[in-house]
Each structure stands twice: as C-alpha cells, then as structure tokens.
C-alpha positions in Angstrom: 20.0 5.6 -1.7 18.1 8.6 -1.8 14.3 8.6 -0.4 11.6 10.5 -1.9 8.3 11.1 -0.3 5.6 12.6 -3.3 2.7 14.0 -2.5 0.1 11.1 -3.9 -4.0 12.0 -5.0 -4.6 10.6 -1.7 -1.8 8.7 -0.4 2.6 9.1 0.0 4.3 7.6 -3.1 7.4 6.8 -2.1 10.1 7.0 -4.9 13.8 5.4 -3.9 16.5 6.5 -6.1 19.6 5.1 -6.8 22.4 6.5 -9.7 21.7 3.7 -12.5 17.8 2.3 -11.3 14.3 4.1 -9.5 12.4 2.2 -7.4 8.5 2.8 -6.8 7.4 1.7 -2.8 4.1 0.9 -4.5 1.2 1.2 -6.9 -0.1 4.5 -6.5 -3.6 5.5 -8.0 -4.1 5.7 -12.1 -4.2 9.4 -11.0 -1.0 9.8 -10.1 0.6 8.8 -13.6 1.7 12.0 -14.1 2.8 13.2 -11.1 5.3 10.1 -10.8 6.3 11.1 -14.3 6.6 14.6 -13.7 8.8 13.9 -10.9 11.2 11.7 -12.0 11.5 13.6 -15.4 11.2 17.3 -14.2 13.0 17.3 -10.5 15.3 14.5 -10.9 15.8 15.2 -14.5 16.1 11.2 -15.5 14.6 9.4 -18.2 11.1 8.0 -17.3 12.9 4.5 -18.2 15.1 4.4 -15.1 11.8 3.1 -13.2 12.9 -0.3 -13.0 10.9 -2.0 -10.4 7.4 -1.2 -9.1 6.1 -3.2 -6.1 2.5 -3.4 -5.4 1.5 -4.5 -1.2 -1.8 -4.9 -2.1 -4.4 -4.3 -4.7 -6.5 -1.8 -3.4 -6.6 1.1 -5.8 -4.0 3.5 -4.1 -1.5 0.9 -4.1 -2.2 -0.9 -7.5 -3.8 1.7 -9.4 -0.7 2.6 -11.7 1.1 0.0 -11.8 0.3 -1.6 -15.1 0.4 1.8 -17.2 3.6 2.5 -15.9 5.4 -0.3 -16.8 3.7 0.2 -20.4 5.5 3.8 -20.6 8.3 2.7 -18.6 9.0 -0.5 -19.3 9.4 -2.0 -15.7 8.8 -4.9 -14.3 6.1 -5.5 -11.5 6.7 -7.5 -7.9 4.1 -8.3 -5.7 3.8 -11.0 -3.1 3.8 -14.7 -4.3 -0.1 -15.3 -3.4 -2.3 -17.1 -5.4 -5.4 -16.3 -7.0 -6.5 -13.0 -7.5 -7.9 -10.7 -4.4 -11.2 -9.2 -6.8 -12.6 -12.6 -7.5 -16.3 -13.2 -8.3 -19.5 -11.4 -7.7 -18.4 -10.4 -4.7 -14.9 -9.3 -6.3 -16.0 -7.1 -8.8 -18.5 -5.4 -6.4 -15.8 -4.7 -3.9 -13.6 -3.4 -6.3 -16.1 -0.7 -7.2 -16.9 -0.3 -3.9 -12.6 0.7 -3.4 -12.9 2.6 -6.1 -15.7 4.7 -4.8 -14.4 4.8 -1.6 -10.9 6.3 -3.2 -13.1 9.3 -4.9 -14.9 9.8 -1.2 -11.3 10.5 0.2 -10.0 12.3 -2.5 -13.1 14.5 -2.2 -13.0 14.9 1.3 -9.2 15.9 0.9 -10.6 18.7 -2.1 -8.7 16.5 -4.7 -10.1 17.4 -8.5 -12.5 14.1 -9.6 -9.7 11.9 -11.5 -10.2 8.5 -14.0 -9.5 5.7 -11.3 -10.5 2.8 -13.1 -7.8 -0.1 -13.3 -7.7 -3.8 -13.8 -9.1 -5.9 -10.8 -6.6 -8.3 -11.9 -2.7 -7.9 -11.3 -0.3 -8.9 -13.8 3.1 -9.4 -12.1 6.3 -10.1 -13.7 7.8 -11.7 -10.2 6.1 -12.9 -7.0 8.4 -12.9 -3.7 8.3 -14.6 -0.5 7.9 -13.5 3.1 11.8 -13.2 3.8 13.4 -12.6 0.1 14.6 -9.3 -1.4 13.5 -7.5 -3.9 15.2 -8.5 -7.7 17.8 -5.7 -8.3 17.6 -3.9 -4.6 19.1 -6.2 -2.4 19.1 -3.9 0.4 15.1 -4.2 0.4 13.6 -6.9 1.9 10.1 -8.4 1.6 7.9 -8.8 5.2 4.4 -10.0 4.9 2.2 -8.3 6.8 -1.6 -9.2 5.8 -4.9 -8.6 8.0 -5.9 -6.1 6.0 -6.0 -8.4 3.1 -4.7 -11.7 2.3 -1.6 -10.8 0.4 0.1 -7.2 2.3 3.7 -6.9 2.3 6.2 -4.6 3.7 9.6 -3.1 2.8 12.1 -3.3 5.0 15.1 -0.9 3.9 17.8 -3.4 5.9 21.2 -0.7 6.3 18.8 1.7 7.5 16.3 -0.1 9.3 13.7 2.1 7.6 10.5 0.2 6.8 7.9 1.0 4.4 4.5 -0.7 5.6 1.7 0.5 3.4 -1.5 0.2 4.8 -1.3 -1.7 8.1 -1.5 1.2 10.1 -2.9 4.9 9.1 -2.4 7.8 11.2 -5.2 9.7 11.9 -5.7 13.0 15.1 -2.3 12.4 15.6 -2.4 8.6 16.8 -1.3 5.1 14.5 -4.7 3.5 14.6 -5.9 0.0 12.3 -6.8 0.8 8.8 -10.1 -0.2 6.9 -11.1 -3.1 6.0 -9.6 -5.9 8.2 -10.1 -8.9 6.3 -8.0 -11.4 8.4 -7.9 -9.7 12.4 -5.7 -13.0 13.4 -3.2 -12.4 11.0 -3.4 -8.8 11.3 -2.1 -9.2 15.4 0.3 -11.3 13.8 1.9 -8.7 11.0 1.8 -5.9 14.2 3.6 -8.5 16.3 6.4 -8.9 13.6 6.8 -5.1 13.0 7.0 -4.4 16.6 9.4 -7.0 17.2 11.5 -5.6 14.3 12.0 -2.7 15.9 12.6 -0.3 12.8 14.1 2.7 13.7 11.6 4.6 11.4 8.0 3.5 9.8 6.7 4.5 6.2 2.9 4.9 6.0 1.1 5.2 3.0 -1.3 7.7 4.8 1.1 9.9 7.7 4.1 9.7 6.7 7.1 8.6 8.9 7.0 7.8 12.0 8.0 6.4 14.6 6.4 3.2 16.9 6.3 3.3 20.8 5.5 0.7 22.8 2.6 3.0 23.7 1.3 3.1 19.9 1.9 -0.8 19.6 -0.7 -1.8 22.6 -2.7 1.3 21.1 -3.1 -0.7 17.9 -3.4 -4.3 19.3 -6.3 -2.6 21.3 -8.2 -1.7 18.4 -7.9 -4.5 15.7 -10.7 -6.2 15.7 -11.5 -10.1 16.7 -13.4 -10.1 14.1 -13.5 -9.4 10.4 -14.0 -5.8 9.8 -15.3 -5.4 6.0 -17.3 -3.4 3.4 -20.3 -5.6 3.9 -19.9 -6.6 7.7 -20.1 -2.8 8.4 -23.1 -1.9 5.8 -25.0 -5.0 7.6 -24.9 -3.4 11.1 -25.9 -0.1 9.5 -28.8 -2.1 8.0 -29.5 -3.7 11.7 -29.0 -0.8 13.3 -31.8 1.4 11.3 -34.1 -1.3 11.3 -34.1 -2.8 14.9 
C-alpha cells in the first residue's frame, strides 16, 4: 500500500494505491476533477479506470464534491456510511448547501485559489452503505469508524496494519494546534467520536485540513475543551451576530 497525499483546491486528497486497484480517502471538491486525474494518469502513469472505490465521510462539498463525476469517467463505485435520508433535506437543506458552497469559495479565496465551478448534487448516490465496524468492499485492510458531531453521518478510515487513520473533518489544525471544526451539528456525539479516536490510539492521524499528525493526550483535552455543549451551526452563529448588533 502506497499513500499519496495531493494537494486539494482547499483540502488533502488522499489517494491509496495498490498494484491492481486506487483508492480515493474521500470526495474531494468538483474542482479537483482534474487534479485527481492528472495524478493518477500523469505521476502514477495508470489508467484513470484503476479508481475503484471512492468513499465519501460526509457531504459537505470538499468531501463529496467529485464523487459522482468520477465514477462517470471512472467507472467506480461510491461507499459512504449506511445513514438514512439525505443530509441537504428541505428548505433548510438546500439553503445550507449553498451556504457550504459559498463558504468553500471564501476558503479557497482566502487561500488565493482561482474561482472554480463547485456546484454538485445535494443528494448522494451511493453504490454501498457500510457500518460503524465493517471494511471497506475490496480493501479489507481499511476499516469503517463513525465519527459524527460534525454531522450526522462522518466516518473515518482506519488503515488496520498500520494503525494510520484517516479522519476527515473531526478535527482541523489551525496556528499549529488540533482544534474542533465548523459546524458542530451533534456536540454529544461529537465528544463521543473524539473519545473513540483517542482510545484507538492510532499511531498517526489523517486530516483533511493539516495533514498528519499525531494526537497527545495534551491535544485530546485541548479538543474536548473546545467542542461545544451545544449545537454550533450556520444559523445558530448568524443569530448571535444578529443579537449581538442589535442588543
């Protein structure tokens, strides 16, 4: 197994080789269509069909984003975790999923990425939904850890030889130190999905934004500190701006 970490439009992508099969960590943007391609067909020199399996954590639009072209080019399937419904349902769905999308373009501004199309379905097509505990179909050594808070259907990868464990977005680096990501949808479950990671002890943690790293005891408490006991959201946040200016 061969690990490769690709600069994303404003997030890791995580590519995991193998000598027949290619593995994608997650979604990626719509904007990174190319780059995956590029990769895999330009410094790997493979056929863009040896992507076999794609999984998605969540559907925010840096970690679902892709996922449905490239298994049109491709011809792969799609995991994700085995949650019903749809996270973008509604009003209030298709609201907050122009509010992610808008949110991506703020970041990718902010890290002087070109303005890129973004736009993908609110609504996630999977071939396979897995359990909290299973692997994945066709990479064994990968196994499936749920790990929502920051919405109601995160997963992790745990890379069982190595001990090597992608988590997405449950914790972002930022100055230097692991700190809680934005939104927090579920804060109880979120403790929870810390809890379990720490108490895996992986020998090395995947981020979607920092990189690899490492968790000390120090950077656990750190992160139990500041997840909220509350639901931390789009519209909880623009409320007490509201409150704020006008009180």
């Amino acid at each position: 197994m061969k690990l490769h970490q690709i600069e994303g439009y404003i997030q890791s992508i995580y590519l995991v080789e193998y000598s027949e099969k290619l593995l994608l960590l997650d979604g990626c943007c719509r904007a990174d269509i190319e780059t995956i391609k590029t990769f895999i067909t330009e410094e790997l020199q493979r056929p863009f069909s040896d992507l076999k399996l794609i999984v998605v954590t969540h559907m925010h639009p840096d970690h679902a984003g892709a996922a449905h072209v490239l298994r049109k080019k491709t011809g792969c399937k799609i995991a994700t975790a085995n949650v019903s419904g749809h996270w973008y349902t509604g009003v209030d769905g298709l609201l907050m999923h122009f509010t992610d999308m808008a949110l991506t373009r703020w970041v990718a501004k902010r890290k002087n990425k070109p303005a890129k199309k973004l736009w993908y379905s609110s609504k996630l097509k999977p071939d396979i939904k897995i359990n909290d505990g299973e692997v994945l179909p066709g990479f064994a050594e990968w196994q499936v850890i749920y790990t929502q808070g920051h919405t109601d259907r995160d997963i992790s990868l745990l890379h069982q030889p190595s001990q090597l464990i992608y988590v997405a977005d449950l914790m972002v680096e930022v100055k230097g130190r692991l700190i809680p990501p934005f939104p927090i949808f579920y804060p109880n479950r979120y403790k929870s999905s810390l809890t379990k990671i720490n108490n895996l002890q992986p020998k090395s943690i995947l981020l979607a934004h920092g990189g690899e790293v490492q968790l000390s005891d120090d950077d656990y408490q750190h992160l139990l500190s500041k997840a909220p006991d509350l639901p931390l959201t789009h519209w909880r946040s623009i409320k007490t701006k509201l409150r704020k200016t006008f009180t």
